[in-house]
N, C-alpha and C positions, 0 to 999 in steps of 0.2 A: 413454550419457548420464551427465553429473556430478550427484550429487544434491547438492544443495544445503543445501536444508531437512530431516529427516527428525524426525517425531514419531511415537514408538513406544507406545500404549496411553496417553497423556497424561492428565494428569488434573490441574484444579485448582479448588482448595476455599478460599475463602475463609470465614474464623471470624468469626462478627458476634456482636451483643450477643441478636441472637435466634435464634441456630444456626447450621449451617454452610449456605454458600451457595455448591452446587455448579456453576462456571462452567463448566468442560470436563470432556469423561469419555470416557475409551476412545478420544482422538485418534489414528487414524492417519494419516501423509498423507506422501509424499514430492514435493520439489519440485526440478526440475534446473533444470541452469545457462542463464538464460535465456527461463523459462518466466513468463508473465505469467498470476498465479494470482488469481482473484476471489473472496474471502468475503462470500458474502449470506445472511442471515435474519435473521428477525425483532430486536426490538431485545431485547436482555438472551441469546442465545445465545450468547453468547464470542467474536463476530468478531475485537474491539479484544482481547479477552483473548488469542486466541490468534498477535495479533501482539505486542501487549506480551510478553509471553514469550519471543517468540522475539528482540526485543527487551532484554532481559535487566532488563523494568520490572515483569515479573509474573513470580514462583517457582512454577511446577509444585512439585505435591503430591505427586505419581507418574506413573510413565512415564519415557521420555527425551525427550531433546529436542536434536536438535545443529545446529550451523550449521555450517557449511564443517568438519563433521568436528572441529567443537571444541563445548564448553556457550556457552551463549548469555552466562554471562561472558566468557568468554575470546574470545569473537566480539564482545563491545562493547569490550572494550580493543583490541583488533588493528583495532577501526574497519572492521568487513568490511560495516557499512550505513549506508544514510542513511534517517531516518524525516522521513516531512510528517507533520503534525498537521491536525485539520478545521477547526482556525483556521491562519491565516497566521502568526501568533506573530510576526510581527516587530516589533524595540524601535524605538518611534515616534521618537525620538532619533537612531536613526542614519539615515543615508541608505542605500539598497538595498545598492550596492557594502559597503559598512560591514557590514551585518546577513550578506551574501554571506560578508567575511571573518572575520567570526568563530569558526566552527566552524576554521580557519584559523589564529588568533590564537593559539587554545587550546590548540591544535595544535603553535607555533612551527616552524608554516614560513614560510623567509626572503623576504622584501617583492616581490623579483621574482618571486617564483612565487605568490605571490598575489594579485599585481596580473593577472598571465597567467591565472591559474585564472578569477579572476571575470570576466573576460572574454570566457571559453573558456565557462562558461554561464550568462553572461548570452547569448549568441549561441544557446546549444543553445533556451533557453525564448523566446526573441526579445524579448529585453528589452534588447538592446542601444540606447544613448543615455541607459536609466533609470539608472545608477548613481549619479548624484549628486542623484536625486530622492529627497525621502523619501516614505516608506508613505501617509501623508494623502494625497500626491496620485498616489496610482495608486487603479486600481479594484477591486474585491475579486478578481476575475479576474486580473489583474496582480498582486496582492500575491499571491493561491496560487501561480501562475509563480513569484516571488521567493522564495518557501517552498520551492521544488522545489529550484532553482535551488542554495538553501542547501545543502538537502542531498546535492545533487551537487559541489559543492566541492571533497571531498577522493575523490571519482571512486570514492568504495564500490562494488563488483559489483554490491551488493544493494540495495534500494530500497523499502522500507515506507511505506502510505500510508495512512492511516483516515480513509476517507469524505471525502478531500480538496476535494470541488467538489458535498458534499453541501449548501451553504449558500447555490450561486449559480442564479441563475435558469435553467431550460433552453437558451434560444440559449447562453451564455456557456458552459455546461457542457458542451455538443456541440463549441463549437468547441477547447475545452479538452480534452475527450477524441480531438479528432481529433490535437491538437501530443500529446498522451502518447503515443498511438500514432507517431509519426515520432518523437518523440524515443526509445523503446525499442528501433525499428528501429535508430536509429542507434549507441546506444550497446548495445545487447543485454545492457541490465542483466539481472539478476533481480528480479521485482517481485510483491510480495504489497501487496494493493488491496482495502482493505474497501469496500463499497458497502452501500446498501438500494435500491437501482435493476435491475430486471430488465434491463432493455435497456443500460445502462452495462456490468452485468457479460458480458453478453453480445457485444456490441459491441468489447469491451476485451481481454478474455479469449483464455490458451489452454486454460487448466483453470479450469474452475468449481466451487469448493467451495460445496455446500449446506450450510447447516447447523440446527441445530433447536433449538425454544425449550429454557431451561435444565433439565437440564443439557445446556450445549454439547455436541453428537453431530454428527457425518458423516453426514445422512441420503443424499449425491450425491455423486460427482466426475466431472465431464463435460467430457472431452477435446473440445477445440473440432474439427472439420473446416474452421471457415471460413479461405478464405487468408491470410497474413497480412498483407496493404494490403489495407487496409477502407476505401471509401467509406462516407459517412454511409449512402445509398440504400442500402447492404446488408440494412441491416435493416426493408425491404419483402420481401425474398427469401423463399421459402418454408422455405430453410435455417437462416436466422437464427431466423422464428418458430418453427421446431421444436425447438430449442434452447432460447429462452424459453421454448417450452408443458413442456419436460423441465423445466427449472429451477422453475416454477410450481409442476409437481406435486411434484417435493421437499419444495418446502416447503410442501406440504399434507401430507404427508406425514411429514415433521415433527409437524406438531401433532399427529399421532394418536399420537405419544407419551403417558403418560396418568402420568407419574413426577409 
């Protein structure tokens, strides 16, 4: 297997006006080509942190950190990922197609291949017909699709997401997580997936990273057994629950940290 991801002893510390404030410590984790990874705990353990990072929006303090075998600079200039945000972030001015090509624009790649790309996923997230609508008239569920969608544009391997469909209501969010699911079959990105959802990350997952209030720690990593086409009703199975009941105690587990 390709590793992808790999953080060696990580560590980061942000300096505030009232001491320092340790988000991650002692990271290890590797992540190969293809591997759909979920970061859950509590809020303020370094989920976002330890995507930003790898992301190249947060500096580790210590450790390494590499992406496709290069620093997490040199993995945001080569464009090796697309990141979603837990808003949709899209500019109310432009129309969907438009906000699609932008990452595109910035890019300068030439008019027929971006007319072709946006097209190519708007199709992937089913949002084809939306292109010439703007953001106001779609629904928050469809503008997360358009935010996905963004970030596959320029067809990055890799795929970061934080807490993407933590805003929308449960029906909206099941059936949103069943198209993430088909659309990673289809494309077999690589995807790191913050959540605070037991059953999302479980459901979603093929590695489940636990993690523990600050300082961010690795209290889990749980190789999923579930196949990988998941019906929603999977998560009646006795396999599924066991999985949640492992990830639960993690993160009790966690807290009996006492730093």
């Amino acid at each position: 297997m390709t590793t992808v991801i790999q953080a060696n002893n990580l560590d980061l510390t942000y300096q505030t006006n009232d001491g320092p404030v340790h988000a991650l410590k002692g990271v290890d984790l590797d992540i190969n080509k293809g591997d759909f990874v979920s970061f859950i705990g509590p809020s303020g353990c370094g989920k976002t942190t330890f995507l930003r990072a790898i992301a190249d929006l947060e500096q580790p303090t210590g450790g390494t950190l590499t992406v496709n075998g290069m620093t997490p600079e040199q993995a945001r200039q080569s464009r090796a990922y697309g990141y979603v945000f837990q808003a949709a972030g899209l500019y109310p001015w432009r129309t969907i197609g438009d906000n699609i090509r932008l990452p595109l624009e910035i890019m300068g790649y030439p008019k027929s291949d971006m007319a072709q790309r946006v097209t190519e996923v708007l199709e992937l997230v089913h949002l084809e017909g939306f292109e010439k609508k703007f953001p106001w008239q779609l629904s928050g569920g469809m503008q997360q699709r358009a935010s996905i969608a963004r970030a596959l544009a320029f067809d990055a391997d890799i795929l970061l997401m934080d807490e993407p469909f933590g805003a929308l209501d449960e029906i909206v969010r099941d059936h949103l997580n069943e198209q993430l699911l088909e659309l990673w079959a289809r494309t077999n990105k690589t995807i790191g997936f913050v959540t605070h959802s037991i059953p999302e990350a479980v459901y979603l997952s093929t590695k489940i990273v636990v993690m523990s209030p600050r300082p961010g720690r690795i209290t889990d990593i749980i190789d999923s057994p579930l196949p990988k086409e998941r019906p929603l009703d999977i998560r009646d199975t006795p396999e599924f629950l066991e999985i949640a009941h492992r990830v639960r105690e993690g993160l009790r587990e966690g807290h009996a940290y006492d730093d």
